[in-house]
Every structure is written in C-alpha cells, then in structure tokens.
N, C-alpha and C positions, 0 to 999 in steps of 0.2 A: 629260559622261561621262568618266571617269576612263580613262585612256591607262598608267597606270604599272601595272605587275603583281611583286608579288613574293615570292618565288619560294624555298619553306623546304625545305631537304633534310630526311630521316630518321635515325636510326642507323643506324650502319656504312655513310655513303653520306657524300659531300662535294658542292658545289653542281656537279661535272660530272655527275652525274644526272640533270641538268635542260638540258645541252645542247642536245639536241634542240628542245627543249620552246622553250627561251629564242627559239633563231635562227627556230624557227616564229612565235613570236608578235612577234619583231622584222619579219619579213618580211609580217605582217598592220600595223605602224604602232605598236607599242606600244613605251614602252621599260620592258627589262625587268632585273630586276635579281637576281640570286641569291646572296645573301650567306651566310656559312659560320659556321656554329656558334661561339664562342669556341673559341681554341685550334687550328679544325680550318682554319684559311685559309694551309695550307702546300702546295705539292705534295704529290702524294697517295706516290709514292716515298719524303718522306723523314716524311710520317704512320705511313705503316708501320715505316719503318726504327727513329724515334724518333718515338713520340707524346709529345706535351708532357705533362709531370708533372701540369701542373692541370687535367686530363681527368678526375683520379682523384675532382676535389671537384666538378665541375661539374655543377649540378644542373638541374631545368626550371624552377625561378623565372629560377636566373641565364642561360639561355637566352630564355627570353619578354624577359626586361627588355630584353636586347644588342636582338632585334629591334624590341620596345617604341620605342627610342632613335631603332630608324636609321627607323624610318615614322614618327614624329611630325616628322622634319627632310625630308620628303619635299614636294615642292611641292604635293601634291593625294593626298587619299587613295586606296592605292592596291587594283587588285585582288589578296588575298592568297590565295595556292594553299601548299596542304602535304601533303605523303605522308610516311604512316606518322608514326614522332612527331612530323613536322612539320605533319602534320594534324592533333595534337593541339595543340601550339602555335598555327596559326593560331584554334583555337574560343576558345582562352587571347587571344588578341590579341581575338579579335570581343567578347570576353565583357567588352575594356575600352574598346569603344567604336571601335574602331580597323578601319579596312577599310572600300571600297566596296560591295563583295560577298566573299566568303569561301568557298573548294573546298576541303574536306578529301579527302583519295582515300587509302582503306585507313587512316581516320586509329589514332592510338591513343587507349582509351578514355578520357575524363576519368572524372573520380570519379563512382562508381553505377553505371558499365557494368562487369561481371564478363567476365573476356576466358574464351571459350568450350575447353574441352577440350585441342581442335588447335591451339591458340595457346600455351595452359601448355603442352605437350609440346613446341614449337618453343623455349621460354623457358626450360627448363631448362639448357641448357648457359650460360646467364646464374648461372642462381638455384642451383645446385649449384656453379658458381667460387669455390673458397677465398677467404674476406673480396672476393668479389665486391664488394660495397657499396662498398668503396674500392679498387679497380682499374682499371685501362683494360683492357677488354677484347678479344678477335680472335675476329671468327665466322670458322670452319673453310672449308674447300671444301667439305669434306660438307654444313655447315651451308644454306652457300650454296645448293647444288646440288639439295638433297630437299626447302627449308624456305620460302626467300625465292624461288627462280627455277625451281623444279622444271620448271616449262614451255618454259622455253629449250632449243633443241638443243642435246642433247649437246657437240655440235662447239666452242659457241659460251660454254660454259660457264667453262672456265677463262681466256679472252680477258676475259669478262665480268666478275670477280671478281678480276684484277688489276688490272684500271681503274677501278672502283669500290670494290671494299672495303675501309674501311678500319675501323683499333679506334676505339672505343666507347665512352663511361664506363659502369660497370656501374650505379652509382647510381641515373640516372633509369626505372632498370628499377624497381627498388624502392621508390624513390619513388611511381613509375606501381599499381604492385601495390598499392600500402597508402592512394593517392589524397593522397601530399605533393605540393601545388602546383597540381596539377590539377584541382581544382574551378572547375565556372561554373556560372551561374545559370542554368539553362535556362530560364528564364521572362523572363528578360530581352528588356525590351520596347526598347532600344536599343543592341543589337547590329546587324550585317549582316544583310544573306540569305546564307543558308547552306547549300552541297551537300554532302552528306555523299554520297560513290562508293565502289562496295563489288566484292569480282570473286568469284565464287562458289569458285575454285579457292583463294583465299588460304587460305596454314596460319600467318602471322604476325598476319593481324588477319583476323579468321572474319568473313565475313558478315553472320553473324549479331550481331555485335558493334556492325558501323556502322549497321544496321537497329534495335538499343536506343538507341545515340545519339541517332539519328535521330529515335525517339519519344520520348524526351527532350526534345529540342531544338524538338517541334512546342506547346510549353506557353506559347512565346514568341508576340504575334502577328505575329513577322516571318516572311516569306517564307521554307522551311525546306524544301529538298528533297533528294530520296534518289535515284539513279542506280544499277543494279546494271551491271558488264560478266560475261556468262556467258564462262566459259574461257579467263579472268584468272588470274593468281596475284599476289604482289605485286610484283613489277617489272614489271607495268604500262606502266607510260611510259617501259620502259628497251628492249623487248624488242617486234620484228616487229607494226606495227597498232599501235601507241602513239600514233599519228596521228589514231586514228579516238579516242581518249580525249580528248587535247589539245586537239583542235576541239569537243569537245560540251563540254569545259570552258569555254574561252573565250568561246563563245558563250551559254552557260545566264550568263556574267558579264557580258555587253555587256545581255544582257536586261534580267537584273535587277538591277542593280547600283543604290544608292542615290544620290541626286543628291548631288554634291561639296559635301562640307560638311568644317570641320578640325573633328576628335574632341573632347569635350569632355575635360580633363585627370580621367580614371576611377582610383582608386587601382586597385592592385592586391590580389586579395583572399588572395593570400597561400597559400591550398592549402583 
C-alpha cells in the first residue's frame, strides 16, 4: 500500500494551501509532498510583489508534464489529491497511468464537461482581462470573498487572502474553456480509482460540474466515485471542518488504492 501522497494546489493558491492537510496526513505515517506550480515556488510576498514573467506563457500541458517528472522519480506510486485545477491535473496524471488512487475535490472540468452558469459569472473577471490569454493575472478581495470563500467569516476573510492568494496565469483559463490540453479518456481502463468531491455551496466549480465528470469517468471499469460535502464552498480544506474532508479523503485512498506497481511510460495525449 502506497505511503507517499502528493499534493497539487489550484489557481491563485501556492502549495501553503495544503498545510493543514500535509501535517495531518504526516502525523497518520504518510510522507507527504506538495510541490508548486512552475514559476510559483517563491515566497508567496514576493509572488505577489513580482510574479515571474513566464506565468504569462505557462499553460496545463506544461503544468501536468513538471508533475508528470517529479512522480515518475518517486519511489512507489503515489496517492495523488488535487483541488480545483489541480483536480483537473491530477484526472490528466490518472488518464497517464500515473497514481495509486487519485481525489480530485472541486476539480476543474476536462474537456466535455460544460462549467455551469455560477461558475462562468465567477470566471469573468478572467475572461473579460484585456489580452487576458497572455497575462499574469490577481483575483481581487471582492473576488476572493463573494466567489472562492464566501463561507468564511467575515473576520477571517482578509487574514485569509493574504496568506493565500496569489496571481495566476490567465492562459489555462482559456485553454480550460475551449478544452486545450485537458482531454482524457474516460473510458480508460488503466487509470487509478478515482474520487471526484463536490461541496454544494461552490460558485468556482458548481456541483453540478463534478457530478458530469463524474458520469463521465464511470465508462471506465475502474473504481470511480463521487463524494458531495453539503455547506461547502470552495476553500474547503482551507476553512473551519476541513478536517472532517481530509479524513474521508485519505481513507476513501488507503481503501482503494491500487496495488504498487511503477506506471507504464503513457504518452501524453496532448489536449
């Protein structure tokens, strides 16, 4: 049974996201590892201050591939968890063979899932940024506060989004929107098992988004399930009871996880 877990931020978020999360599942025996986007493995101070220029080109092939790298040099395959586009990323890792078991939570849609209403209207201040497609972008406080965390107190709000947010390339928005890079097979019969987790309150990735995945993903005959948290939004595992998420993940992944075997070398398929 595979002991190593690791551990993919989302946009506008760095791998201190995962704090919590990490030293929990350190303190259960696992080692765990959370590595950062290219480009984004700076203090998160001087990502805001100066994000690095080649944010502007970085897209989700060349995100999957960085990951792709560091779990083929991993001693044993490992379990892979991802929120928000990093739950899109790890289905892109499962879809190349790669991972024990596989937890997307609030992921973003691969290609064929249509992101729902409340998720376009969160996505505009992206998709509306002058030549967006090549910019590094900054979600607002506003943005933060009505969009991604709405459910956090008040109080707790601006503490939260300085410690956390940072810019963003605007690219793999667009890319996500028109399905570059983000295609898998969902029928794919040697992939992981895979949880796709959804929170009914989320206005960045609608419920109803990971529940079309989800049926998507069940054309495969691997193990393929679905997790709703009621009175969720998407920070999730940033924000009060985060606890009570992070334990049904890890354990839905000791369950099922597939026996240790090293990936067979899957091309990638490119978008």
């Amino acid at each position: 049974m595979s002991k190593t877990v690791v551990l993919i931020h989302g946009a506008w978020l760095t791998p201190a996201a995962w704090d919590q999360v990490k030293t929990r599942y350190e303190g259960l025996g696992y080692t765990v590892i959370a590595p950062a986007w290219p480009h984004l493995d700076r203090p998160i101070a001087e990502l805001r201050r100066a994000p690095a220029p080649e944010l502007r080109k970085l897209s989700i092939r060349r995100i999957v591939d960085h990951y792709d790298g560091l779990i083929r040099k991993l001693p044993e395959p490992p379990i892979l968890i991802g929120h928000s586009f990093g739950g899109l990323f790890v289905q892109l890792l499962a879809d190349r063979g790669l991972g024990a078991a596989v937890v997307a939570v609030s992921p973003g849609a691969p290609r064929g899932v249509l992101p729902g209403p409340i998720t376009l209207r969160s996505a505009l201040p992206v998709f509306t940024a002058f030549n967006g497609w090549n910019r590094v972008l900054t979600m607002s406080f506003k943005g933060f506060s009505t969009n991604f965390a709405q459910l956090m107190p008040a109080a707790e709000k601006r503490a939260a989004y300085e410690r956390y947010i940072v810019p963003a390339p605007g690219r793999i928005y667009y890319q996500g929107a028109v399905g570059i890079g983000s295609g898998v097979d969902y029928a794919n019969p040697n992939r992981a098992p895979l949880l796709l987790i959804g929170a009914d309150q989320d206005r960045i990735v609608q419920q109803s988004m990971v529940e079309a995945a989800y049926r998507k993903h069940r054309a495969s005959p691997v193990t393929t399930d679905f997790k709703a948290f009621p009175g969720r939004d998407h920070c999730m595992l940033i924000e009060s009871g985060w606890e009570v998420i992070a334990d049904s993940i890890i354990e839905w992944a000791a369950a099922n996880q597939r026996p240790a075997a090293r990936p067979a070398m899957v091309a990638a398929a490119g978008g």
